[in-house]
C-alpha positions as CSV (number, residue, x, y, z in Angstrom):
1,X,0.0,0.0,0.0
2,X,2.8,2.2,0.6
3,X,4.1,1.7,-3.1
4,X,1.1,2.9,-4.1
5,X,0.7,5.4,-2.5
6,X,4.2,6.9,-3.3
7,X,3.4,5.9,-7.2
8,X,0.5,8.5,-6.9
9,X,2.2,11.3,-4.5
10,X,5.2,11.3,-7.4
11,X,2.8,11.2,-10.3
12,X,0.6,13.7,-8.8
13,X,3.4,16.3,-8.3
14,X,5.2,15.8,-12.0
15,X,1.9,17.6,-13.2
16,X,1.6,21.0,-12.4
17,X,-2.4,20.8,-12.6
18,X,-2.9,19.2,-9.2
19,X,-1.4,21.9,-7.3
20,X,-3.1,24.6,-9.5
21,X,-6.8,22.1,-8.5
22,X,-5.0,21.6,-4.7
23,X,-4.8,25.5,-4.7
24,X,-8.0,26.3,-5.9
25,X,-10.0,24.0,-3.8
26,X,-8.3,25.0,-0.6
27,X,-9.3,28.5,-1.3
28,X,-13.4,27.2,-2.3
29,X,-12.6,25.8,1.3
30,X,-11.9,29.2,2.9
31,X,-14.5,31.5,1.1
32,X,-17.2,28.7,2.3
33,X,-16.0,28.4,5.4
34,X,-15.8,32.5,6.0
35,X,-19.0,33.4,3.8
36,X,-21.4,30.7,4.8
37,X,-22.5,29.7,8.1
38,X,-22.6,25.9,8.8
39,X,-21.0,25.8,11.8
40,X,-22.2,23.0,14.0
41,X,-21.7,25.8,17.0
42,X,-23.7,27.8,19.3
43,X,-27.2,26.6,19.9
44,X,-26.9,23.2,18.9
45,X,-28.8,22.1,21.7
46,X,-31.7,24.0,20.4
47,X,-32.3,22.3,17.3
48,X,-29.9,19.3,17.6
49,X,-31.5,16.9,14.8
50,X,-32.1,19.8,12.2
51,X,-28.1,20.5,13.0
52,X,-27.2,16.9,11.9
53,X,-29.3,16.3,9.3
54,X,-28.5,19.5,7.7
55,X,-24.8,18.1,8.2
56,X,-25.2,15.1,6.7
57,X,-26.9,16.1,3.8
58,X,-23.7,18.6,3.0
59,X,-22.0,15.6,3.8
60,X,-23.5,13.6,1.4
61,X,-23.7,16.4,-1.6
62,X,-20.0,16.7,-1.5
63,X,-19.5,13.2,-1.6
64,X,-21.9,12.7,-4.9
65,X,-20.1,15.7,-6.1
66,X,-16.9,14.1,-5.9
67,X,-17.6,10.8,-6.5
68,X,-17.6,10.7,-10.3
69,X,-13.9,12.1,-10.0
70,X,-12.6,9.0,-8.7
71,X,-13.5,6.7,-11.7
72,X,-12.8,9.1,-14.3
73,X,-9.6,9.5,-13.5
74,X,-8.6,5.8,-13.9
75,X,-10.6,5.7,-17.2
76,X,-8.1,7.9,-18.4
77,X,-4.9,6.1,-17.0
78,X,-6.3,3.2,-18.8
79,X,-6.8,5.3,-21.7
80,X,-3.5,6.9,-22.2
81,X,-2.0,3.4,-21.7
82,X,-4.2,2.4,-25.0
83,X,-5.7,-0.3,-23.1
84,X,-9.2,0.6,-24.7
């Protein structure tokens, strides 16, 4: 696992795209977390379940969001290997 894992840091950091998607993502992460309030904070105790299902429907958005991500990019490793 820890092959693989080094196969993909190395691979990921010969191409200059990740950091520019790495960047750009950490910043979508800042101006959500500064602009929009889903903080799990004060007054939880007053609507407690509306809190957590609100938090696991975000949750589960990002997660269908960046799902389809994860096979497309081995479609195209098989691809450039011209193994379709």
């Amino acid at each position: 696992m820890n092959t693989i894992f080094l196969f993909e840091a190395r691979r990921i950091s010969k191409h200059w795209p990740s950091y520019l998607i790495a960047l750009i993502l950490v910043f979508i992460g800042i101006f959500c977390g500064n602009r929009f309030n889903l903080s799990v904070g004060e007054g939880i105790y007053l609507n407690s379940p509306y809190t957590t299902g609100y938090m696991m429907g975000m949750l589960s958005l990002a997660v269908i969001f960046l799902l389809p991500s994860m096979p497309y990019s081995c479609f195209l490793k098989i691809r450039t290997q011209n193994l379709i």
